[in-house]
Structure formats: C-alpha cells, structure tokens
N, C-alpha and C positions, 0 to 999 in steps of 0.2 A: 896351182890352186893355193890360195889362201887360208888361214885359220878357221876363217867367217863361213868361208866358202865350203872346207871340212866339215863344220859344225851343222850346218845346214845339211849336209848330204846325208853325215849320221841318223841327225834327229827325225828325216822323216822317212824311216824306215818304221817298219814294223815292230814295237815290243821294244822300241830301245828305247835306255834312261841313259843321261850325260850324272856320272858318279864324280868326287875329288877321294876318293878309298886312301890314297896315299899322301895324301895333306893338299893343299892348295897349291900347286906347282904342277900337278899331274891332272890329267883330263884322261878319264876311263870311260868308254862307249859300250856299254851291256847291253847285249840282245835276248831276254828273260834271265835274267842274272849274269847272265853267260858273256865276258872281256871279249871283244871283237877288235879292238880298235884303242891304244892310247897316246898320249903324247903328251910333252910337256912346256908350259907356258913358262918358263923362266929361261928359255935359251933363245941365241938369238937365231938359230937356225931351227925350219921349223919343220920338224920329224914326223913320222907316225910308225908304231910299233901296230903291223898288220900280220894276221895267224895267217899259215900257206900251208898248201899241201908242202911236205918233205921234197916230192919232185921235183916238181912247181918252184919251191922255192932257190931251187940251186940252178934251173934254170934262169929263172929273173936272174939272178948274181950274176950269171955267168953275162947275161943280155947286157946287164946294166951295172957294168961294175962303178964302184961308188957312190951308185944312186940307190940301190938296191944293197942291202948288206943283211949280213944276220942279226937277226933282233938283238936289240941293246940290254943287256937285263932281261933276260927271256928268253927263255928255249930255243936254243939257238936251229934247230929243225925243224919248230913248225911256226916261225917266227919271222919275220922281217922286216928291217926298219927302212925305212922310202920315206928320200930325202923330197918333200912334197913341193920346193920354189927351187929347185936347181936343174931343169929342162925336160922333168918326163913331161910329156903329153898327156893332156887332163884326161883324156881315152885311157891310158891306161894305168891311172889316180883310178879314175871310178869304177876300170875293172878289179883292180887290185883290193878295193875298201867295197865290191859286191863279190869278191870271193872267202873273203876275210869273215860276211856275215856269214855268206853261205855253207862255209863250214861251218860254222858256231851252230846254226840252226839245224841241220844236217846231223850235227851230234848230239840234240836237245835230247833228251827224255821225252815218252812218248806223250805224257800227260801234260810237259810243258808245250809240246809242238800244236798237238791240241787248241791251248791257251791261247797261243797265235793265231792259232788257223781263224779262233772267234773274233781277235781283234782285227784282223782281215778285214772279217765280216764274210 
C-alpha cells in the first residue's frame, strides 16, 4: 500500500481529520482528537506508527519480524510501526489501520462516542 493509498483509507473513516501537530514532516490521523495512525513524509521508507492491543502487538512481531516492530517514538506496548511497501499483504495493512481505529474509538469518552455515532448518521 502506498502513501495515497494510506491517506485515502484513513480519511474516509468516521470523525477523522489528517493533523501536521509535529511540524510538516509528520502526518497525524485523529479519530475525535484521538492519534490513531502516524507517519512521516521525509523518509524514504514508508512507515506507519499503528496503536495495538499489548497482546496483539507482540504477536504481529513475533508473525512478522521486521515488518512489524514496536512503535518508533511511542509506547513501545500499545504501539507498532508497519513497514507499509515491503510485503505485508494489503489484507492485513487494512486489518491492522481498522484495529488501530478501533481501539481509539473503543476508548473515546462516552460523549465523544456519541459525537460519532451522529456523524454515522
């Protein structure tokens, strides 16, 4: 999966805004404020820092050793960086970046969850 290809999948989820929080180099994916998803546009390999369960996550590592590693900069336990053009299969890019919402939203506040639920519709 591509940058393009990323960008697209984030944006058309529910509640999420594409932020640059940490200057122009970094791409932050918010799902009701809430970091889901970042990555940085100044490298030439092209990453994504995805939230994981703690279990979860040390399974993927163990599945997909140096595809799958613990988040770069970031909590290294519920965190994981997925090397996104070096041979995982897009199946499990898009399960891995809709587990990453799903916990975000899963953890929202009750009034932000709410918030979604209207933009749903």
């Amino acid at each position: 999966m591509n940058i393009e290809s990323f960008r697209d999948n984030c944006l058309q989820r529910p509640g999420v805004e594409e932020t640059l929080p940490f200057g122009p180099e970094t791409l932050v994916y918010k799902v009701m404020g809430k970091a889901f998803a970042l990555t940085s546009l100044d490298e030439d390999i092209f990453r994504v820092n995805l939230k994981c369960d703690p279990e979860k996550a040390i399974e993927l590592r163990d599945a997909y050793p140096g595809l799958i590693i613990p988040g770069w900069h970031m909590n290294k336990k519920h965190w994981n960086t997925v090397y996104f053009e070096e041979g995982l299969p897009e199946k499990i890019l898009h399960e891995l970046m809709d587990h990453s919402y799903r916990l975000v939203v899963d953890g929202l506040p009750k009034k932000l969850k709410q918030a979604l639920e209207q933009l749903n519709g």
